[in-house]
PyMOL Python script that loads the backbone (N, CA, C, O; Angstrom):
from pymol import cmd

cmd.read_pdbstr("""\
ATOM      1  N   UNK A   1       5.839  15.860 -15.268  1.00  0.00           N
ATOM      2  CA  UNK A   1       5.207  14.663 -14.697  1.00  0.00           C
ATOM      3  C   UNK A   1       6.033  14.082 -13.551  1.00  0.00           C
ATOM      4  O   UNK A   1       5.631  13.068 -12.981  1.00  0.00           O
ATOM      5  N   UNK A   2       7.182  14.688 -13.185  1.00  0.00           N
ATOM      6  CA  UNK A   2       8.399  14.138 -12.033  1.00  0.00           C
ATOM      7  C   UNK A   2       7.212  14.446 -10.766  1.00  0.00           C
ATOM      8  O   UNK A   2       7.019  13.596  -9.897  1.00  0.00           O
ATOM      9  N   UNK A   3       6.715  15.313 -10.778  1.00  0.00           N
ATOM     10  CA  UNK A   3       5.972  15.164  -9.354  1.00  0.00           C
ATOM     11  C   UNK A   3       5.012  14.448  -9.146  1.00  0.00           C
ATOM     12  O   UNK A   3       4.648  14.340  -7.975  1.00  0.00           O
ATOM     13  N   UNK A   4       4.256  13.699 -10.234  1.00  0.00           N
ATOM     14  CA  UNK A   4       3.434  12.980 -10.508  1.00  0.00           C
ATOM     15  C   UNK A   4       3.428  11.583 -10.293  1.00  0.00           C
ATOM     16  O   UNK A   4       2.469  10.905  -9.923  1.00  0.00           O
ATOM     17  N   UNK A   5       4.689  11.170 -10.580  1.00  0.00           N
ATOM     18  CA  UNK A   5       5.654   9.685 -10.161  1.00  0.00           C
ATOM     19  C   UNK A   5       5.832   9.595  -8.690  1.00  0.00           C
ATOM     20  O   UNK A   5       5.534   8.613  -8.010  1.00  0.00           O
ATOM     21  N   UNK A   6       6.447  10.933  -8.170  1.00  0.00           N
ATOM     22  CA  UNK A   6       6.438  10.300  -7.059  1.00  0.00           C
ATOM     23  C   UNK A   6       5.869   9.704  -5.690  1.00  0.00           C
ATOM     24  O   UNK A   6       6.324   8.859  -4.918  1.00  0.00           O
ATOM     25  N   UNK A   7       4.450  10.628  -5.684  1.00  0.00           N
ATOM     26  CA  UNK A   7       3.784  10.069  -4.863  1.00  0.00           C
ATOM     27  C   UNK A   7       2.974   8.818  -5.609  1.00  0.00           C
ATOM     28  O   UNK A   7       2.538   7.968  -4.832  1.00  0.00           O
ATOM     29  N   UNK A   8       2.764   8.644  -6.790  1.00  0.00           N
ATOM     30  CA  UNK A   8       1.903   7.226  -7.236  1.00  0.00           C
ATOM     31  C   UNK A   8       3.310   6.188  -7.303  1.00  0.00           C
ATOM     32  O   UNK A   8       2.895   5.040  -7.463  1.00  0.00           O
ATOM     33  N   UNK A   9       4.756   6.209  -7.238  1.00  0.00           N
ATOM     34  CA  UNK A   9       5.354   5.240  -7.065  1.00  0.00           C
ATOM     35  C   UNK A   9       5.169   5.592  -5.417  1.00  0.00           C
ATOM     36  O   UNK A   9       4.782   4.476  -5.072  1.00  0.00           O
ATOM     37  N   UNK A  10       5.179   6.269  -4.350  1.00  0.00           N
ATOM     38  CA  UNK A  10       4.871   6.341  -2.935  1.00  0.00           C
ATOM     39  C   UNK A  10       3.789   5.536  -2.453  1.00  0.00           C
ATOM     40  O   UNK A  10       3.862   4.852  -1.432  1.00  0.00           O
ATOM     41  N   UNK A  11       2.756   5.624  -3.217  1.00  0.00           N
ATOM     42  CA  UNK A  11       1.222   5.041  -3.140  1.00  0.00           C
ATOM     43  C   UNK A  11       1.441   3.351  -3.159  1.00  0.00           C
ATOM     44  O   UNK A  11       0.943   2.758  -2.203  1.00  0.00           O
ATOM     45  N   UNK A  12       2.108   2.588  -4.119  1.00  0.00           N
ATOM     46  CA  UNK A  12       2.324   1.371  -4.079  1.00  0.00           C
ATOM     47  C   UNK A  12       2.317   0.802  -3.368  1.00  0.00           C
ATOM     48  O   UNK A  12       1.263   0.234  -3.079  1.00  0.00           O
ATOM     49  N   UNK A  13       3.493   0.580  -2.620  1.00  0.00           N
ATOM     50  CA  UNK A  13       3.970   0.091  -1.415  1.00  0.00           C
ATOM     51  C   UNK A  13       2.881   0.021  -0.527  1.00  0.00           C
ATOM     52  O   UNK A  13       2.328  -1.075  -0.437  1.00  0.00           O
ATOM     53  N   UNK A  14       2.319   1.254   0.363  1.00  0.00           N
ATOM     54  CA  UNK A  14       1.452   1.616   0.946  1.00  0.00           C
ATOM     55  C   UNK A  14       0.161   0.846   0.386  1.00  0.00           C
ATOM     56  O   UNK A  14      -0.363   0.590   1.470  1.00  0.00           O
ATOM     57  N   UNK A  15      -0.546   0.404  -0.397  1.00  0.00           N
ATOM     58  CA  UNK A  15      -1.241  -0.055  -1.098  1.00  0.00           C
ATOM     59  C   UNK A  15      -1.197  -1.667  -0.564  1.00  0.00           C
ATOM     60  O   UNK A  15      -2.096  -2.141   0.131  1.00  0.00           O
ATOM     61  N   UNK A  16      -0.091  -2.372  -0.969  1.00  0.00           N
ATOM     62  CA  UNK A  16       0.611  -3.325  -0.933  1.00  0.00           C
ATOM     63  C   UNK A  16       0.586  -3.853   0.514  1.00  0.00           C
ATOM     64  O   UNK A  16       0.268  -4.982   0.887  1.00  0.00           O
ATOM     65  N   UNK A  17       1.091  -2.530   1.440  1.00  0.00           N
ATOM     66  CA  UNK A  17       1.315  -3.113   2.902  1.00  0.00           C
ATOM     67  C   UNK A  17      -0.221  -2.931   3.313  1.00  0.00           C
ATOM     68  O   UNK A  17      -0.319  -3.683   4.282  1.00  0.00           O
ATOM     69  N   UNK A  18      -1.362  -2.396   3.124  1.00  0.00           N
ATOM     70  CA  UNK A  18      -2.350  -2.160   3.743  1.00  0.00           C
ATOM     71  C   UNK A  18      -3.764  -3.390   3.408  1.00  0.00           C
ATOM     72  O   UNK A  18      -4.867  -3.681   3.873  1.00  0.00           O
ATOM     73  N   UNK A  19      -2.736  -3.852   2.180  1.00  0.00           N
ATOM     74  CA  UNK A  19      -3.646  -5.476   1.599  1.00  0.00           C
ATOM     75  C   UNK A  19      -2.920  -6.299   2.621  1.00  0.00           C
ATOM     76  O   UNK A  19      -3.811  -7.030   3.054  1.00  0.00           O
ATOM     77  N   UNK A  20      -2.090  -6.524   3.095  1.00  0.00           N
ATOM     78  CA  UNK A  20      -1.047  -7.234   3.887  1.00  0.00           C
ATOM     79  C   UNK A  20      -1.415  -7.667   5.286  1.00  0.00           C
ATOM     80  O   UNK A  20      -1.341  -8.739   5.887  1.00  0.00           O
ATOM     81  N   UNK A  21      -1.953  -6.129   5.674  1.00  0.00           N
ATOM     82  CA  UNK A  21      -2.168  -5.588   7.088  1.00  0.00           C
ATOM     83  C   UNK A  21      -3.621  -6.122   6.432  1.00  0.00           C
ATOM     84  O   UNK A  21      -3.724  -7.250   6.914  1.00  0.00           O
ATOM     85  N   UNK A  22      -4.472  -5.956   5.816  1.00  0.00           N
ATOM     86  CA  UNK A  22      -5.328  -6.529   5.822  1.00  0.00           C
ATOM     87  C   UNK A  22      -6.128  -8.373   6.197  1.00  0.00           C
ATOM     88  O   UNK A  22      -7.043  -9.012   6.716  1.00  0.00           O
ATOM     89  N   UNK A  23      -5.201  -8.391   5.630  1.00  0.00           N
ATOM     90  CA  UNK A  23      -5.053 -10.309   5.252  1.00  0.00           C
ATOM     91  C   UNK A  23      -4.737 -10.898   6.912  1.00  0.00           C
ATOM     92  O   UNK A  23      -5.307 -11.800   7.527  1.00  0.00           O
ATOM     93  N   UNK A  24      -3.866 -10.207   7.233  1.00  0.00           N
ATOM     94  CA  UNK A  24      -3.628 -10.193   8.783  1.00  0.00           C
ATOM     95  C   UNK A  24      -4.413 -10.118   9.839  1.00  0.00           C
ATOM     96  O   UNK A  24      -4.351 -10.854  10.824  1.00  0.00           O
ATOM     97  N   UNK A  25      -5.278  -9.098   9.634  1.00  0.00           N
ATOM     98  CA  UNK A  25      -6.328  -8.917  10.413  1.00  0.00           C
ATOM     99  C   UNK A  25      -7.588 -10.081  10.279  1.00  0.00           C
ATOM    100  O   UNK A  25      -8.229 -10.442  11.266  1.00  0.00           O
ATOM    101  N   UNK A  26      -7.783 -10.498   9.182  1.00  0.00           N
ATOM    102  CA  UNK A  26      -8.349 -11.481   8.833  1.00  0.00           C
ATOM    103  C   UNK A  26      -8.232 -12.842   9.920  1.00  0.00           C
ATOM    104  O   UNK A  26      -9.008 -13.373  10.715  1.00  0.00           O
ATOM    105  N   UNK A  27      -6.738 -13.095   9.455  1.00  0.00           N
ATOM    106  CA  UNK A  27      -6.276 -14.341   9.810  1.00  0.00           C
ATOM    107  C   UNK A  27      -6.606 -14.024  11.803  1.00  0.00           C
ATOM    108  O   UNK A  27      -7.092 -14.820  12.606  1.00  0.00           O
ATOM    109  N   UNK A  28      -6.301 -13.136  11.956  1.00  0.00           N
ATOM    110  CA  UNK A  28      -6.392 -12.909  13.928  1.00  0.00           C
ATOM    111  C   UNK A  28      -7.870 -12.576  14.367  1.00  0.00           C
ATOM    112  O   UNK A  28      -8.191 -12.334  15.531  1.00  0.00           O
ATOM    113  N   UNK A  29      -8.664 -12.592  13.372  1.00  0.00           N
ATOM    114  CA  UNK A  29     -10.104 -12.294  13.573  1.00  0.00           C
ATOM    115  C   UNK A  29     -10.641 -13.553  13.841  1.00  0.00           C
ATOM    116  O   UNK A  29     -11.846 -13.677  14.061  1.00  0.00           O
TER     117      UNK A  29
END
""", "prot")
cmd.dss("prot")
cmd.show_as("cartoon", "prot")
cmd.util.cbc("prot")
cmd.orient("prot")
């Protein structure tokens, strides 16, 4: 399962920044 962790702990972040980048776009819209 080690290869399995690492891209879904990879995925997070990315997840995280793209709600972010989202909210952002919002606010400049």
């Amino acid at each position: 399962m080690k290869h399995f962790g690492a891209p879904l702990r990879g995925s997070i972040p990315l997840l995280a920044w793209h709600q972010s980048y989202d909210s952002g776009a919002n606010v400049l819209r």
